[in-house]
N, C-alpha and C positions, 0 to 999 in steps of 0.2 A: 282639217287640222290647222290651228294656227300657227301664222308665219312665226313667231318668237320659238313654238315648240319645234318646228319643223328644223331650225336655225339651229337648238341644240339638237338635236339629233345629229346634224351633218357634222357639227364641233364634235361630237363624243366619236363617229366614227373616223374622223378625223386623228384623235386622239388614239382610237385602238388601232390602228396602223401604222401608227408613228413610232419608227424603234428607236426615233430619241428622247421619247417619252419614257421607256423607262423598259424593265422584264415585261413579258404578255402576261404576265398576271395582276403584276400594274396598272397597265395596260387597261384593261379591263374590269376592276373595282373602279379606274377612275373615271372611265367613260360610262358605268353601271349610275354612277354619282352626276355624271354630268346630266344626265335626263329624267333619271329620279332623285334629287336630294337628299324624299324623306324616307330612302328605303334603305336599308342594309342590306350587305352583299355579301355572295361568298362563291370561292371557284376552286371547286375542289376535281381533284384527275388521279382516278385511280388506273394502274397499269395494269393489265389482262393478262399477261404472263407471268408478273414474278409477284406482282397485288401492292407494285411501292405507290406510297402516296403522296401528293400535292396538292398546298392548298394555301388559299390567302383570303383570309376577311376583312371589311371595314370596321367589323362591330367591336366596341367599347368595351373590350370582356375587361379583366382586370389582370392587369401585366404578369403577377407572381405567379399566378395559376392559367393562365392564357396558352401555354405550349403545351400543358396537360392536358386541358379542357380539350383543344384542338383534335391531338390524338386518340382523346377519348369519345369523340364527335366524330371521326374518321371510322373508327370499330364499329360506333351503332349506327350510323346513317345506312346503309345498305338495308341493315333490316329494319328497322324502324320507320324511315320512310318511305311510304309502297309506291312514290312515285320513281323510284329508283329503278327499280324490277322493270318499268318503261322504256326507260333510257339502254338498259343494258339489252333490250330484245331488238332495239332498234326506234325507235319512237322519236322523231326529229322535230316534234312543234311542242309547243312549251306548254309545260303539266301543270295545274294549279291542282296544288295541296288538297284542299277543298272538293277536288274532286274521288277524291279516294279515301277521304278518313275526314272525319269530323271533328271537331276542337273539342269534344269529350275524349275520343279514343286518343287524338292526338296527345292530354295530356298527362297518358298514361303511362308515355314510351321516355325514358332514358334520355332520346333524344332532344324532347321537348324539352326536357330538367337543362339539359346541357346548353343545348342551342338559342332556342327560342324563348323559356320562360325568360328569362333573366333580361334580356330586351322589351318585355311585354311585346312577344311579336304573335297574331294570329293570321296573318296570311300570308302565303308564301307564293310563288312560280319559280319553277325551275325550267332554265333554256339545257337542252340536252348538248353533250357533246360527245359524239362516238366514233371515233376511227379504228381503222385495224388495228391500232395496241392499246387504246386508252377509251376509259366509259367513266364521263361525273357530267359537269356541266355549271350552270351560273345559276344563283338563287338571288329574287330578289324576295327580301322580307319586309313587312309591315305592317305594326299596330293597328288599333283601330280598329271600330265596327263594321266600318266597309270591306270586303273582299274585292279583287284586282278586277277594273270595270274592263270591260271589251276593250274599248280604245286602247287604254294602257296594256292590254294583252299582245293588240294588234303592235301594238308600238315596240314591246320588248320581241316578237317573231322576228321582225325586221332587225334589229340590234343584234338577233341571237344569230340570226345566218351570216352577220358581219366577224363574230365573235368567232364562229369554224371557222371560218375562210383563214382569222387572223391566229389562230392555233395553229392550221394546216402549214401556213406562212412560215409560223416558229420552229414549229418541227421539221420543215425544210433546211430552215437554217443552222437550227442547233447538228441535225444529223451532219451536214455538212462542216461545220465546225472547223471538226481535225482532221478532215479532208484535208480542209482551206489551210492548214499549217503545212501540210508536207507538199502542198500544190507551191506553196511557196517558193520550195526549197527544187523545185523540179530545176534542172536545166533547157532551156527553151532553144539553147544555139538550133539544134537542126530541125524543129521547127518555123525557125526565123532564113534559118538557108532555103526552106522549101519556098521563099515568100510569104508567109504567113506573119499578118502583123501581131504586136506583143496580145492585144487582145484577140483577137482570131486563135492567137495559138492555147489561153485561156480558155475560150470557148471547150477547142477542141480536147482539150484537156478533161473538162469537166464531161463532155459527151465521152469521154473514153471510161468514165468513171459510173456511164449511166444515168446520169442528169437530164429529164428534159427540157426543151427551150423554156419555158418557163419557170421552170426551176433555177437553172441558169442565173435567167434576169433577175431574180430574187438574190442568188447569193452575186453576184458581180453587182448588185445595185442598178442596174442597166434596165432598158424596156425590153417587153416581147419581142417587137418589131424590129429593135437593133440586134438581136440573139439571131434573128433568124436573116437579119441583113449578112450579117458574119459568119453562118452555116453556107448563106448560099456563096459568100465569097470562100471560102474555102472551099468547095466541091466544085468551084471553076478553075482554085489557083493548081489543084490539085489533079485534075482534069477526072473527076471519079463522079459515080453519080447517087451514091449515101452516103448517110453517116457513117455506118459500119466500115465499108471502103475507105473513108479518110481515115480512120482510126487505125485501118490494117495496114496503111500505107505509111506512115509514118510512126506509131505507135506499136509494132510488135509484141504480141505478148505468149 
């Protein structure tokens, strides 16, 4: 792989980790863009219990009709593209188009009218995304006679395992949210009597709430290593020897 290519790779996952860069869905069109330019994107998440949906594209639709189109691209992508039925069985490496329907059948489906003609796009890969409440994933598309070379396959696998990890990250954070408001509002005094400093007592707070240390360090902003420096200082200031125990001991419920 060449160093230039290699360079934006590290820029784009750079960019989908950064939550000063913008929503994860952002996020992720923009980092899609930083190592393919000439492809369009799209990142659509559908919900597994109630079926609500989410989704963001780069592509060029036309403004008037572009939140219609969307929703009506939301309805037929399930069945019209069969690489769906993958993702939703469990299927974690990245599906080319190509592999399941042919650019004849393909331009049969509703889909195609919607989605893809209108870009002249004939090849697609989709990176999967599937966690316990959510099944859709990252599409890259693109014109052209050529279909998506290995290299560029291998290249979006690697993007794509950055791309859950950075999902995983968000939905850590968003559930935590309105935690993080009434954690706010908590009174810390007798946890600050016990000796526990303002962030220890933090910690212990969010462990009371079922947070793992890595979890944690995600919503405090902090490292692993310091989440778990301040675990083991509380279960010495505490003289107790778990989690569970420091929480019964000061935390009553």
């Amino acid at each position: 792989m060449a160093e230039s290519h290699l360079m934006h790779i590290l820029e784009a996952l750079e960019i989908l980790h950064s939550h000063q860069e913008g929503a994860f869905a952002q996020r992720v069109m923009a980092a899609c863009q930083h190592v393919f330019p000439e492809t369009f994107n799209g990142f659509e998440l559908w919900h597994l219990q109630d079926g609500s949906y989410e989704g963001e594209v780069n592509a060029p639709f036309e403004e008037a009709t572009r939140a219609e189109r969307m929703q009506r691209i939301a309805e037929v992508l399930p069945k019209d593209n069969p690489a769906f039925a993958h993702v939703v069985a469990g299927v974690r490496e990245p599906l080319l188009l190509s592999d399941f329907i042919t650019l004849r059948q393909l331009r049969l489906t509703e889909y195609y009218d919607l989605a893809l003609k209108p870009l002249d796009i004939r090849h697609q890969v989709a990176v999967p995304i599937l966690t316990g409440t959510h099944a859709g994933g990252v599409v890259f598309n693109k014109g052209g006679q050529s279909d998506f070379t290995a290299e560029e396959v291998a290249i979006i696998r690697q993007l794509g395992r950055h791309i859950v990890l950075a999902h995983q990250t968000a939905q850590a954070l968003s559930a935590a949210s309105s935690q993080q408001v009434q954690m706010q509002k908590t009174d810390h005094l007798n946890l600050r009597r016990a000796g526990l400093s303002r962030r220890e007592s933090e910690v212990l707070l969010w462990i009371a709430e079922g947070k793992r240390d890595k979890e944690i360090a995600l919503i405090l902003g902090i490292s692993y290593r310091t989440v778990t420096d301040h675990v083991r200082a509380i279960l010495t200031k505490l003289g107790v020897e778990t989690r569970t125990a420091a929480v019964a001991a000061l935390l009553p419920r």
